[in-house]
Each structure stands twice: as C-alpha cells, then as structure tokens.
N, C-alpha and C positions, 0 to 999 in steps of 0.2 A: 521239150515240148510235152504237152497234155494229149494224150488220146483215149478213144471209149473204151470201153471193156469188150469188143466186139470180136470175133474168133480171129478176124481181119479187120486188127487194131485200126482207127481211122483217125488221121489227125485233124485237132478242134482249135490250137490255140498254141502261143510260145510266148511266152518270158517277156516280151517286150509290149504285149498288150494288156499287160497284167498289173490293174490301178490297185487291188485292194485285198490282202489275205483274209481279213477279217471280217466275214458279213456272215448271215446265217441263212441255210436253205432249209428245206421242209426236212432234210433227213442231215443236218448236222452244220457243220464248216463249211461253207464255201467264199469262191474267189469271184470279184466284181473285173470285167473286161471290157475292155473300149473295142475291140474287135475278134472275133470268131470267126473259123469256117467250117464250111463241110456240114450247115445245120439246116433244118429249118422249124420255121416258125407255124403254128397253132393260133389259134382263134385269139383276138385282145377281150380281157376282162377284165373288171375291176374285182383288184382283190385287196382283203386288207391284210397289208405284212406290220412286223413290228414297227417300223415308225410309219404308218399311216397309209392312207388310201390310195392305191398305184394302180395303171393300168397298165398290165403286163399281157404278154403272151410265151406258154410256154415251148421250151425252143428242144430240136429232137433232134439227133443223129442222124444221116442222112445214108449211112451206111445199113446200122441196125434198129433206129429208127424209136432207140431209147429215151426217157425223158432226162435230159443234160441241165436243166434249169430254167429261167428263163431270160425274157428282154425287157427293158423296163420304157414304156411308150409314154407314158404320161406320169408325175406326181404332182397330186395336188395339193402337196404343203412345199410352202417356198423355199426352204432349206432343205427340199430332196430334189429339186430341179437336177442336181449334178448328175442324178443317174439316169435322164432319159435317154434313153437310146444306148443303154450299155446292158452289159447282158452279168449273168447269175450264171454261175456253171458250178454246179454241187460237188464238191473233192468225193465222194464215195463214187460217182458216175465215171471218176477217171483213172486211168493209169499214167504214172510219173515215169518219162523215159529222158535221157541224155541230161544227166545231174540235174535236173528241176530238184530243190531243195523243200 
C-alpha cells in the first residue's frame, strides 16, 4: 500500500488499482490510478499538462490535507479520453509500506 507522509501515516491506494508507473507530476515521477481513498477533491480547471488540454482537479489528503496530485475530469484530445476519471498521485507525496516495489 501507498500512504502520505502524515505523522499518522493515512492510507490512499494499493497495488491492484495501479494502471501506470509512468506518468509525470509537477514535482517528478508519478503513478496513474483507477481508484483512491481517504482524498479529496479541489476546484476542476483547465490545465495544460504535457499531452494537452485536461480538466483536472487537484486531489488532497483527507488526513493532513496535503496536495497528493490530482483527478483527471475531462481531456480534450481523443486519445487521452483513457484517463477521465483516474487520478495522478505524485510518488514524492508518498511513503511505500508492505513490499510496494
């Protein structure tokens, strides 16, 4: 499992909702997820990431209330359709517990 950095660690996510290591956040490496918990959601914008125009909202900690990455609500180029409704969770935002590799 993935949890935040929070004094009282809070679980976000595990191993089996985990579509994609490869994606990039504002501060490095992160992972694309078809499901999270324990977060919540921020205002939707449009923002532009590297392949193009999305309408995200940034998604927070529900514990410490830190920013985890975000969710993806809309893309308007037709081969990013796959990530609406999945979410961004930036790997510096988390700690790795029970052999997450």
């Amino acid at each position: 499992s993935l949890v935040c950095h929070a004094p009282a660690p809070t679980l976000h996510l595990c191993r089996i909702d985990l579509l994609s290591q490869s994606f990039q956040g504002r501060h490095g490496r992160a992972y694309l997820f078809g499901e999270v918990v324990n977060v919540f959601a921020g205002h939707k914008e449009n923002r532009m990431l590297i392949t193009g125009m999305h309408t995200v909202c940034d998604i927070f900690c529900k514990c410490c209330e830190s920013t985890l990455g975000w969710k993806y609500e809309e893309a308007f180029e037709p081969n990013q359709k796959y990530k609406e409704g999945k979410f961004i969770i930036e790997k510096a935002s988390l700690t790795k517990e029970n052999g997450w590799n």
